[in-house]
N, C-alpha and C positions, 0 to 999 in steps of 0.2 A: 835256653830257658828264658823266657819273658817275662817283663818287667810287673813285679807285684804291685798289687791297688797301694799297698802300704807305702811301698818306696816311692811309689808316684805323691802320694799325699805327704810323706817325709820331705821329697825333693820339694815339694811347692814351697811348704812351709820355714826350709831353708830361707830358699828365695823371697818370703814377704816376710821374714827376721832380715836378713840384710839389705832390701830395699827400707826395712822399717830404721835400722842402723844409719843407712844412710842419708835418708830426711832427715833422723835425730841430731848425725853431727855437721847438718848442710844448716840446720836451724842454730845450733849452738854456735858457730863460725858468724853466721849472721849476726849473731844477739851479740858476741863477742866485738865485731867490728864494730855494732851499733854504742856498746856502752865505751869503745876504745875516743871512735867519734864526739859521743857524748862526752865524756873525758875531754879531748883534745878542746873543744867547742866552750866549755867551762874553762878551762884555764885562760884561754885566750882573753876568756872576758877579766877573770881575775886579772891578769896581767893589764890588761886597759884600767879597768877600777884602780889597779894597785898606784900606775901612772900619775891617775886625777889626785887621788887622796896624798900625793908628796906635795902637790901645787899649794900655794897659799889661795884658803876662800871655800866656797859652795865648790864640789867637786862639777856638779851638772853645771854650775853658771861659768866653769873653767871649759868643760867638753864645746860646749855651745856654743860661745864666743870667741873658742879658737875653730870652730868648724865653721862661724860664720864669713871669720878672716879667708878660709881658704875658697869659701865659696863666693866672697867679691872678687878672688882673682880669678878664679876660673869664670866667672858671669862676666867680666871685663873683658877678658883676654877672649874667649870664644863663644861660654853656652848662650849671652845676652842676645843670639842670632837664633841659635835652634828652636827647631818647632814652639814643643810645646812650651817651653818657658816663655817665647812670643806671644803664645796665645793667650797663656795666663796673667799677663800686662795688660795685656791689649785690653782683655777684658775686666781687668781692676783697673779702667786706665792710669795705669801706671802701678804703685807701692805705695804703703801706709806713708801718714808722714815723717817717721820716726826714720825708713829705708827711704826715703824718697831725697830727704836731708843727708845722708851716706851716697847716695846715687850723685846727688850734686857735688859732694866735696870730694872725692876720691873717683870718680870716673871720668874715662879721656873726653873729651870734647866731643870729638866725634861719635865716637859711642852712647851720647849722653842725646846726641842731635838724631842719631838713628831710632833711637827708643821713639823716641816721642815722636816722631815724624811716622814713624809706622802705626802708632795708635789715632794720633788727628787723620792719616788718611784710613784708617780701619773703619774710627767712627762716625766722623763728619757727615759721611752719604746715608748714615741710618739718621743721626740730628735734622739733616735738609729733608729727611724725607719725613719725618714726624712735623718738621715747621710746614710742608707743605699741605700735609692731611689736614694741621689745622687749621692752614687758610682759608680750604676749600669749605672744611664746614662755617668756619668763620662768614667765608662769602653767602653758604647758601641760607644761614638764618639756624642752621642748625647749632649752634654754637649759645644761643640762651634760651632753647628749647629742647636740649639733648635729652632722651631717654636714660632710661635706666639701662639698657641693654648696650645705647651711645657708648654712656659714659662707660660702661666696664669695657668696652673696643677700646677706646683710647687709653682708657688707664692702663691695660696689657703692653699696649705699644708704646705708652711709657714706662712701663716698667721694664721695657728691654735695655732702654737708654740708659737703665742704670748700673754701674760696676755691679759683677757679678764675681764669686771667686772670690780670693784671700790674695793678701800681699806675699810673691815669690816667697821673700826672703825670710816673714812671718811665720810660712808654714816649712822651710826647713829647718826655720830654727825651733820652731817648738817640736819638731818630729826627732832632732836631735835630743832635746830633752826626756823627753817620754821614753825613749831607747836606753838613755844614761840611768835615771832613774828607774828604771825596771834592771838593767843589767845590776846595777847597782843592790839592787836588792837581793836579786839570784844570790850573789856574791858572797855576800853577808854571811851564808849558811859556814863559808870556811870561817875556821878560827883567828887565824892570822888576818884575814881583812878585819875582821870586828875587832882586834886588839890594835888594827892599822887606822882604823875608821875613828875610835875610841880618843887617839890623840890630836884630831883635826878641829876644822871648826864644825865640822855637820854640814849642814843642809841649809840653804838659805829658808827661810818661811812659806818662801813663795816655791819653791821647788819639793819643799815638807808636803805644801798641803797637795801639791802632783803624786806624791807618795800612796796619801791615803786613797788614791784612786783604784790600786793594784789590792784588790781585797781576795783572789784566790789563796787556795791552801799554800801555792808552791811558791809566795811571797811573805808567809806569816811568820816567818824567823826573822827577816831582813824587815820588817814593819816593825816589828815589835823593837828591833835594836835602834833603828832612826826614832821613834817612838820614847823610848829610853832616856835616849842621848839628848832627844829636843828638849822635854820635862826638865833635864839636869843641866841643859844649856840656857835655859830661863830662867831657871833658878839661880845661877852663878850672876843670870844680867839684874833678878830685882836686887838679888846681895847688895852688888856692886853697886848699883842707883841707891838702896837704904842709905850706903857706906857714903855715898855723894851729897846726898841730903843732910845727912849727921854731922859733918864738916861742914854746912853754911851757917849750923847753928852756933851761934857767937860763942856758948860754951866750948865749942870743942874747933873754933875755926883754924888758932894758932898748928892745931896737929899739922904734919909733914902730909902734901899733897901724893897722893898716888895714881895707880891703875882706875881708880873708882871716876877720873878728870874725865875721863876720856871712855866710860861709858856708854853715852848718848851714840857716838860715834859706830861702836859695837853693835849697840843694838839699831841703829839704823842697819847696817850692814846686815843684821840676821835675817831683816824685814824683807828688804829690798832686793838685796844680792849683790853681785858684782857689775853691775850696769857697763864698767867697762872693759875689753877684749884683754885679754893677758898674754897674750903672743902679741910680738909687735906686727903693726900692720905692713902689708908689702908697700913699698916705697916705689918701686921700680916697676912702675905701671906702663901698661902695653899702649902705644903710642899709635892711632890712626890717621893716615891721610885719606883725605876724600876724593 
């Protein structure tokens, strides 16, 4: 006996119920791995955050300037030769002055003579060749008769001669920043970071106002608690200045000096930040011969 319309259309619909089963739970395993990841991916950072906020200070002015120490040794010891970091000197020639002063006291000799030896012969042959352009108009008379058209030629080709680019060391350290301060915030959403956060000093001013940069929805828990914490950490600094001031008035000078001495202090730090590295520098710098 041969197979009925029915059971043939029975069987199919088997078959596109368990292929439909089967997307269901190849979807669900995905979504599973995806929020396990998610999961994993958050904690890590909680554990980084958790790290900063034991430090004394701006947690981001601690991440920063211990990432910056690792990155003069590594720029010492090997990347100060690699591509693109070469090309990025070359054409800032050289580091702001701030890195440039760091480059001279803590870098080997040699390494300090390679920098700069590769930038003078980078750029020197575009300088000769701009001083020769403007001999020649110099010579031919065109030089206090130049057009308008002249002068935009020249000005282009001097505008090549000019640094281009950001200081190496500038831009990873502010890109350290802006990672810390956003993880940072993510963070916030646990209870235990904001109960962790809650006994530190915050945020320096200058790394607050990086904060308010992050205005999406999925940073507005973590804003609103740095946000909190600054107000109540301003408010404890003009206290303690009133409480400074109160005590120079000869009424009340004899009182016992306190915490309120050493205010100005505080609040410069809340301003400013930690300006210096809190891991100690590496000492034991990599030595070249030439």
């Amino acid at each position: 006996m041969g197979l009925k319309i029915t059971d043939s259309v029975s069987a199919s619909e088997k078959i596109e119920v368990k292929n439909a089963a089967t997307v269901s739970n190849s979807k669900s395993a995905s979504q599973n791995r995806n929020a396990k990841e998610k999961n994993r991916i958050f904690e890590t950072k909680k554990w980084e955050i958790e790290n900063l906020l034991k430090q004394e200070g701006c947690p981001v002015c601690w991440a920063s300037n211990d990432q910056l120490e690792r990155n003069w040794f590594w720029f010492f010891s090997e990347s100060y030769g690699e591509g693109s970091g070469v090309s990025q000197y070359i054409n800032f020639y050289g580091f702001c002055e701030k890195h440039t002063l760091e480059v001279a006291k803590r870098g080997p000799e040699y390494v300090k003579s390679a920098i700069y030896h590769w930038i003078i012969s980078h750029k020197l042959p575009q300088l000769e060749q701009a001083l020769r352009e403007i001999n020649e108009n110099a010579n031919s008379g065109k030089i206090s008769i130049i057009s308008g058209l002249e002068h935009r030629r020249v000005n282009k080709k001097l505008d090549v001669l000019k640094p281009s680019g950001s200081c190496l060391f500038c831009e990873s350290y502010e890109a350290t920043e802006r990672r810390t301060v956003e993880t940072l915030l993510v963070v916030l959403q646990a209870p235990e970071i904001r109960d962790l956060y809650g006994k530190t000093e915050g945020l320096c001013m200058k790394h607050f106002f990086k904060a308010l940069d992050f205005t999406d929805s999925q940073y507005s828990c973590g804003l609103r608690e740095i946000l909190t914490f600054q107000v109540a950490k301003l408010k404890a600094l003009e206290h303690d200045f009133d409480e400074y001031f109160r005590k120079t008035d000869y009424r009340f000078s004899k009182e016992p000096k306190g915490n309120e001495q050493t205010t100005w202090m505080r609040a410069i730090r809340t301003f400013i930040g930690d300006l210096e590295p809190k891991s100690k520098p590496n000492e034991n710098r990599t030595s070249h011969e030439g």
